[in-house]
C-alpha positions in Angstrom: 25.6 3.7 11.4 22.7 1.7 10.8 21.8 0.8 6.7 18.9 3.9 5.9 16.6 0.7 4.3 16.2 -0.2 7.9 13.0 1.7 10.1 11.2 0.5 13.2 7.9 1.5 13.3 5.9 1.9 16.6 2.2 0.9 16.8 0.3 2.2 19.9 -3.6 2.1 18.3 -5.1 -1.0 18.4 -7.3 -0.2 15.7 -4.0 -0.1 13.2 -2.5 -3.9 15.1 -5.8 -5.4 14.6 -5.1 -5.4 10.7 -1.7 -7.2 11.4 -2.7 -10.9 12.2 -1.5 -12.5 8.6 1.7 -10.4 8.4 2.3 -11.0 12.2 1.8 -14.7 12.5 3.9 -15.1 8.7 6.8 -13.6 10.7 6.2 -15.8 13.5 6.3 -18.9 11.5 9.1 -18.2 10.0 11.5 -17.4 13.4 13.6 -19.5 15.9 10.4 -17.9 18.6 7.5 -19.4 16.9 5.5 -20.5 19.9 1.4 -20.4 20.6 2.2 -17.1 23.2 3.3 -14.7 20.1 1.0 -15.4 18.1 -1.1 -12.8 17.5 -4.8 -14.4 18.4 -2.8 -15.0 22.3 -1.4 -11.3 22.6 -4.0 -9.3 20.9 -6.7 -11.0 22.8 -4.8 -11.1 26.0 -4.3 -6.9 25.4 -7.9 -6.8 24.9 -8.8 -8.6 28.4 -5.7 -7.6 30.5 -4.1 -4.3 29.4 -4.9 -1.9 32.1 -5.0 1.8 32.1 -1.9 2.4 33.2 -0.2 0.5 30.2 -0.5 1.5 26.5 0.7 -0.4 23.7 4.3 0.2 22.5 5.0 -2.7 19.5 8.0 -1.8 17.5 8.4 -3.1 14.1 11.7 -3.4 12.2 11.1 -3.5 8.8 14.1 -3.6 5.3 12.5 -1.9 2.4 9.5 -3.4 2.1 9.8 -6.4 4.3 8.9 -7.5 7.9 11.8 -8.7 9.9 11.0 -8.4 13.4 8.4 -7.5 16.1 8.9 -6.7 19.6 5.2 -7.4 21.2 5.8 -4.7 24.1 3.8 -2.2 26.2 4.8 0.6 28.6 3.5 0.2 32.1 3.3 3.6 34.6 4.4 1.8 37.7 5.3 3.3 41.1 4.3 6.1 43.2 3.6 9.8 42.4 7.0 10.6 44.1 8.7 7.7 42.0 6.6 7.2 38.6 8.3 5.3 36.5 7.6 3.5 32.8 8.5 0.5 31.8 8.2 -1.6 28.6 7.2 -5.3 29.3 6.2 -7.7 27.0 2.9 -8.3 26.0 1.2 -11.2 28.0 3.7 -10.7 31.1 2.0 -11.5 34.5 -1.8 -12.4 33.9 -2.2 -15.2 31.9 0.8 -17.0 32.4 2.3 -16.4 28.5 5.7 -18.5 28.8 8.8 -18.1 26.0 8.0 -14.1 25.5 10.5 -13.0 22.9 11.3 -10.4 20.1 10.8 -12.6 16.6 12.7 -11.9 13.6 13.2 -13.6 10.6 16.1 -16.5 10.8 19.1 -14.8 10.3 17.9 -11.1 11.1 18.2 -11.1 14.6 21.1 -8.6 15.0 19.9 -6.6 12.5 16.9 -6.7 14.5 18.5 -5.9 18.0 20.8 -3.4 16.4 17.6 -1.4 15.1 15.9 -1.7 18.4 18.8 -0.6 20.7 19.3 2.3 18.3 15.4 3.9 18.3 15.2 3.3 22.0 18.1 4.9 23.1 17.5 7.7 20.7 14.5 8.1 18.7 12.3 7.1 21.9 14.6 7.5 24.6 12.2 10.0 26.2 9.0 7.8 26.2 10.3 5.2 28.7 12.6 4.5 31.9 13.1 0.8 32.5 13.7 -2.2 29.7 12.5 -5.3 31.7 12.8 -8.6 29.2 11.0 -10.8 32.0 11.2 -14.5 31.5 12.8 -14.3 28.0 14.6 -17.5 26.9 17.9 -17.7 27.6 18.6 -19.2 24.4 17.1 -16.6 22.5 19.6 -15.3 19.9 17.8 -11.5 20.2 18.6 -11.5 23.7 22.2 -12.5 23.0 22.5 -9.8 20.0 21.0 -7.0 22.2 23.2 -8.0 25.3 26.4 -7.6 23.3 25.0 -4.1 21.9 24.4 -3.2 25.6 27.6 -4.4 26.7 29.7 -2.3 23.8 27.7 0.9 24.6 29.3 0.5 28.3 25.6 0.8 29.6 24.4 -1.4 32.7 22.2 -4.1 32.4 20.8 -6.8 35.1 20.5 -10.5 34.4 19.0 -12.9 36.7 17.8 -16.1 36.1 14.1 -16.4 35.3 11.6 -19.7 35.1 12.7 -23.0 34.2 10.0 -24.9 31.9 10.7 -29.1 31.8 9.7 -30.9 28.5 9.6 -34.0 26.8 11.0 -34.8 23.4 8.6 -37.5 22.0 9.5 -40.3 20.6 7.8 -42.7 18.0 6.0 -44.8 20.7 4.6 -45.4 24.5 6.7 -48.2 24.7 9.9 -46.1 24.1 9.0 -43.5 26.2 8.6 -45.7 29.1 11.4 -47.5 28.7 13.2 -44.3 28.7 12.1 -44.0 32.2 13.5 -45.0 35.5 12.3 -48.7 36.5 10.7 -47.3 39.6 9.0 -44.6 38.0 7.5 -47.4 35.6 6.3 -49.3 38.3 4.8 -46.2 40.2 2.9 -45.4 37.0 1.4 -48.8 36.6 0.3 -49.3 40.1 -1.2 -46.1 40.8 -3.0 -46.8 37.3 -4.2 -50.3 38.8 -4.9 -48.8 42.1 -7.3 -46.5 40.4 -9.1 -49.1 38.1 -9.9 -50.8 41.1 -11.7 -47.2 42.8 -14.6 -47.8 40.3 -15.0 -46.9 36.2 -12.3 -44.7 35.1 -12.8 -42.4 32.0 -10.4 -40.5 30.0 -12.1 -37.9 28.3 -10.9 -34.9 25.3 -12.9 -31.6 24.9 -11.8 -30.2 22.1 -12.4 -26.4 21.5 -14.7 -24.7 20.5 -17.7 -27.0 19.6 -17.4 -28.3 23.5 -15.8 -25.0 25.0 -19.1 -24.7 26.9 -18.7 -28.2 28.4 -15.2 -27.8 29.1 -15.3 -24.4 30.6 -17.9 -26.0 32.6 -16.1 -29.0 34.5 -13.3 -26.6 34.7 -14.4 -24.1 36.6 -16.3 -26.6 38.8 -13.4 -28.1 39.7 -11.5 -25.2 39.9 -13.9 -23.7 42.1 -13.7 -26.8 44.4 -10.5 -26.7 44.9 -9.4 -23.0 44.8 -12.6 -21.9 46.4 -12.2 -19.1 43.4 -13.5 -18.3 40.2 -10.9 -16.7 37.8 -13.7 -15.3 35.3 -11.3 -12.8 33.6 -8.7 -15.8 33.0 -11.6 -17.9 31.3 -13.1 -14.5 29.7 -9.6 -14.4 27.6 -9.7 -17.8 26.8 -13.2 -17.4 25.2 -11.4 -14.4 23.4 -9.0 -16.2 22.6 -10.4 -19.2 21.0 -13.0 -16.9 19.3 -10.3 -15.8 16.7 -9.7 -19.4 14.8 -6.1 -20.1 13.6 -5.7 -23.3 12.0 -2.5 -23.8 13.8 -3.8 -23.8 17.3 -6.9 -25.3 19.5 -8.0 -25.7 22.9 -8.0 -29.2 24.4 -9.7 -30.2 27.9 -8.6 -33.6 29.2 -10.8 -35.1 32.0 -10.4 -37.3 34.0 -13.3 -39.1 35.3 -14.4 -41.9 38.1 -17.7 -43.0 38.6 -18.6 -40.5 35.9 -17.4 -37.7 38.6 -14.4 -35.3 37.5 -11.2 -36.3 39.6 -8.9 -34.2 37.6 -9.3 -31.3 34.8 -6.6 -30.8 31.9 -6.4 -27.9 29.8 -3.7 -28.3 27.2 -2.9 -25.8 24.3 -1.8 -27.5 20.8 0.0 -25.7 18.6 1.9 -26.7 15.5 3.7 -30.1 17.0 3.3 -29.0 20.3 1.5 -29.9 23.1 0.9 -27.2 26.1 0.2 -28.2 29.3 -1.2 -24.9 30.5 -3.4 -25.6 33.8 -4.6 -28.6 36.0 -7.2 -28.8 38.6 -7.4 -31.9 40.9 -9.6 -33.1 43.6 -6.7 -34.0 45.9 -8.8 -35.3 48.6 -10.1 -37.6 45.7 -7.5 -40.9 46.9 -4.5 -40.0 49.1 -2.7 -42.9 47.9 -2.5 -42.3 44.8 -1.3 -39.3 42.3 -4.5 -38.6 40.2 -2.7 -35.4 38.3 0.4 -38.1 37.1 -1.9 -40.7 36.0 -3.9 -38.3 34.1 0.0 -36.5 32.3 0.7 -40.0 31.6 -2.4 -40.6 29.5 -1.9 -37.2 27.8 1.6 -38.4 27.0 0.0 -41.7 25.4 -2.2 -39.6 23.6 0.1 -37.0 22.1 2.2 -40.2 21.2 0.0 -41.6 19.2 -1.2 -37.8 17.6 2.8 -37.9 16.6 3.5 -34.3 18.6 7.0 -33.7 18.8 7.0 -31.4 22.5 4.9 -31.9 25.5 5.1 -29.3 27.5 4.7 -28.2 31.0 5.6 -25.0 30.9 6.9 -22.8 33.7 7.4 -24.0 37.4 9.4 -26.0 39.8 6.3 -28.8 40.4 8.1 -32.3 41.4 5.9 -34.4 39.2 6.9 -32.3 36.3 10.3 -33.2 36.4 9.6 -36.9 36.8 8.3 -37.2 32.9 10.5 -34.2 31.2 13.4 -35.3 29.5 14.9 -31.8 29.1 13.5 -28.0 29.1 14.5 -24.1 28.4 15.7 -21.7 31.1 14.7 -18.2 30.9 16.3 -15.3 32.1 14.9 -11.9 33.3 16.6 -8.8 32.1 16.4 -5.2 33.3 18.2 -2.0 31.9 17.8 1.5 33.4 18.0 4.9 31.4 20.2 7.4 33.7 17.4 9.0 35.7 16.1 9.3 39.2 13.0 7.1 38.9 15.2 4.1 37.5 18.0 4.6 39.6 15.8 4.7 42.7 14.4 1.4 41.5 17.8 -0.3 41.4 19.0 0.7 44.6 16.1 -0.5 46.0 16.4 -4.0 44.1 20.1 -4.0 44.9 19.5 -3.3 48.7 17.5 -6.2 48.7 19.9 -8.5 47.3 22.7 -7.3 49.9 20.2 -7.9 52.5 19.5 -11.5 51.3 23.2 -11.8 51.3 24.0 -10.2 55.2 20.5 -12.3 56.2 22.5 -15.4 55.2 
């Protein structure tokens, strides 16, 4: 039986989690989550540019007397057809976007209290208002996930883990000079000649946009170079940025680093700073620019120089499996993706299906 100080609270009106940004962000700062993509400026603004009409908000607060311990930033999605509906909490910031390190924060130390509370409304208080749990790219080293597992586990209930994204990172050190050393000799040497092989293509500039005062000029050469290369303009993607940035937090800004020959954009940078972090959240390139050389690496390696010298502690990457991202990282986080299905026909239907597909990948090879 859970202690009757605890309650978990659900907040579905985003008129009532507008009000939330101090208490939410407080929380945040003071969990093992605390990353720019739960803050609340990132989610609330992403809801208000992304969250369709088949998705409503479903945020669950756990508070003890009085205080704020935790916050699950989740919505419930209507997915399927009419002859297989079924609804599914997802985080907030899942899919568009491309929000990395989605997690339920709690206060250090609180985090089974936390996943106790949670398991316990969800499988009882709201056990009729949803179908399908689906923790999608959660990190695997999130001690939430591990507290809710083990509560899973001891009901006797099914749950599917599968691994998720893998995002590489570099641990900073004090200087340029120890970071390269740190490095493989021939990954010095490809450095230093594609940066020679460039200074001798014409005048090469390295240029920072900061947020907002240039957001106009940055938006600017990003989408041209975006649009040259993509042949696409992602106007809701950039819409949410300008959303985003819009509701200042002294913790976080915008940064767009250019890269520029001849005074003509080769390569477009768009990092996110947050605490001692540096983000690198999306990267254009003209890759018909010099086929000798790799524009996009001599540009990271300035932005490592740069974030150096700022004294950040993290750069980075993010999510996905691009090589040139694992030639700089020095480590990174797994995630994991976890589903658990309520006894019903829509859920079970779904996990057939998802486990007929896995014994066809294994027949196939």
């Amino acid at each position: 039986m859970m202690d009757p100080s605890y309650r978990v609270t659900a907040i579905t009106s985003r008129n009532e989690w507008a009000g939330m940004s101090k208490c939410w962000n407080d929380l945040l700062s003071q969990s093992r989550s605390d990353t720019v993509f739960l803050t609340w400026e990132w989610l609330f603004s992403w809801a208000e540019c992304f969250l369709a009409g088949d998705s409503e908000l479903f945020i669950l607060t756990v508070s003890k007397g009085d205080e704020l311990i935790g916050i699950a930033p989740w919505c419930i999605r209507r997915k399927g057809s009419w002859v297989c509906r079924v609804r599914q909490i997802e985080f907030l910031g899942t899919d568009h976007g491309s929000s990395d390190y989605l997690d339920v924060f709690t206060k250090k130390g609180k985090e089974r209290d936390v996943a106790r509370c949670l398991y316990n409304f969800l499988f009882h208080d709201a056990a009729s208002l949803w179908d399908t749990l689906a923790l999608q790219d959660i990190p695997a080293d999130s001690l939430f996930l591990l507290f809710l597992l083990n509560q899973i586990d001891e009901a006797g209930k099914y749950v599917a883990v599968r691994p998720g994204s893998f995002c590489p990172r570099v641990v900073l050190p004090t200087s340029w000079k120890e970071y390269l050393s740190s490095q493989s000799a021939h990954r010095r040497q490809q450095y230093g000649r594609h940066s020679r092989v460039l200074q001798r293509l014409g005048t090469v500039e390295h240029v920072t946009l900061v947020w907002p005062d240039q957001c106009e000029q940055a938006l600017e050469r990003l989408l041209a170079l975006y649009k040259a290369r993509w042949e696409t303009q992602p106007k809701e993607f950039y819409h949410f940025l300008e959303s985003f940035i819009a509701r200042p937090n002294e913790d976080i800004s915008i940064e767009t680093d250019i890269l520029c020959v001849d005074a003509k954009d080769v390569v477009v940078m768009l990092h996110l700073r947050y605490r001692n972090t540096l983000y690198m959240y999306l990267m254009a390139a003209d890759t018909e620019f010099s086929p000798h050389i790799s524009i996009g690496n001599v540009l990271v390696g300035l932005c490592l120089e740069r974030a150096i010298v700022q004294r950040c502690g993290i750069y980075d990457f993010l999510k996905g499996s691009e090589e040139y991202k694992f030639h700089w990282a020095n480590t990174g986080r797994r995630c994991l993706s976890v589903r658990v299905y309520q006894r019903r026909v829509g859920p079970i239907a779904e996990l057939i299906g998802r486990s007929a597909k896995a014994i066809g990948k294994v027949l196939l090879r």
